[in-house]
N, C-alpha and C positions, 0 to 999 in steps of 0.2 A: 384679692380675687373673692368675691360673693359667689359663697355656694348653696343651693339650696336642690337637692333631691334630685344632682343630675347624673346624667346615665353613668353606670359607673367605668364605664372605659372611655367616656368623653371629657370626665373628671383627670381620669388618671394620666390622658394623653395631654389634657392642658397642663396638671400639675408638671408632669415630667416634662415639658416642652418649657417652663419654666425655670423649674427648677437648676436644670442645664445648661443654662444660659452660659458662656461664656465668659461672659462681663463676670469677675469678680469679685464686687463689693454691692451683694445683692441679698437681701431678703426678701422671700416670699411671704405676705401676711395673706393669710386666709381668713374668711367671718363665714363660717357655719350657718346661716341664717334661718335655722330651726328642722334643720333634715330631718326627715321620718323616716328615710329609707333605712333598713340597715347597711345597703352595699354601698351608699354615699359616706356613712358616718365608719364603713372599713375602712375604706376608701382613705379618708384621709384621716384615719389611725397609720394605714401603711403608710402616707405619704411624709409622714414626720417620722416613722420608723425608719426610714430611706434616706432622706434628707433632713435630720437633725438639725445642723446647723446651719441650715437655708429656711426654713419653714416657722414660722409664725402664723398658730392658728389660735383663732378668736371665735366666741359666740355671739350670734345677737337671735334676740327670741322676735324683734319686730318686726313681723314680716313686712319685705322689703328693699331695693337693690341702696336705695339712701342710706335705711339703715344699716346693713350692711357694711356699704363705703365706710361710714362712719366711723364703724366700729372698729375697719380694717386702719383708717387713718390714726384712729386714738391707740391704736396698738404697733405704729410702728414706731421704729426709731426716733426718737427728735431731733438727730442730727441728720437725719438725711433731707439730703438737696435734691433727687432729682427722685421724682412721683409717677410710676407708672400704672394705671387700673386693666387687669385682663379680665378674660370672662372664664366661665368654668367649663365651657367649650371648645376654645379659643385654641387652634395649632401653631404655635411659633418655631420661626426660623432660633437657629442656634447663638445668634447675632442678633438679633432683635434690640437688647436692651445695650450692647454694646455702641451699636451704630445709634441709637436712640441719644445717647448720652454723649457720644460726640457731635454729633446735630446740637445739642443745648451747648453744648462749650462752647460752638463756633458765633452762635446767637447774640444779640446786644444785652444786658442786661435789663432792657424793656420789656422783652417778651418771659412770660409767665408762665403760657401755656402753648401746646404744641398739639395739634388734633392731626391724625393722620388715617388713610383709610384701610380697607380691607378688601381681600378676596371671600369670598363666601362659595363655599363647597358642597356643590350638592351631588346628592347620592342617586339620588334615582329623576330623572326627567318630572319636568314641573308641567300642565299647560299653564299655556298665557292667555 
């Protein structure tokens, strides 16, 4: 998860919406990607206060969503098999990575990669 200087209760709703996942056999890697804010960089002081032993957080100074990934891939496990990227906005169902990771069991061992889409929620009326 790339974070850099987001709001801090849209931070906390994806971290937790994460973190809670269901599934498991799950680490959260977080990459810092140079926040200014103080309520971001509380923010996920609490969230490794909360979840210890789910959270994996990382720095990268380059600003950057690449950089970031990157820093979040070289920081996670090496033995893990299945790769999910969230955003630091992002509201997940409680099942998300569970049903995720049965979808890849069921898959041929051809397929690598798995894209799937999203709802987007807005708050106040857009025009068009």
């Amino acid at each position: 998860m790339p974070v850099r200087d987001t709001v801090d209760s849209w931070l906390w709703i994806a971290i937790s919406g994460a973190a809670n996942q269901t599934y498991p056999n799950l680490d959260l890697v977080i990459c810092d990607n140079g926040s200014t804010k103080a309520t971001t960089v509380e923010t996920l002081k609490e969230s490794i206060e909360t979840w210890p032993d789910r959270i994996v957080l990382t720095r990268e100074e380059k600003p950057g969503t690449a950089y970031a990934l990157d820093a979040c891939l070289k920081a996670a496990d090496p033995d893990t098999v299945f790769l999910t990227k969230n955003d630091s906005d992002d509201i997940f169902h409680q099942d998300r990575e569970r049903n995720r990771v049965r979808l890849f069991e069921t898959l041929p061992p051809q397929v690598a990669l798995v894209y799937d889409n999203f709802f987007q929620l807005v708050t106040e009326p857009r025009p068009f």
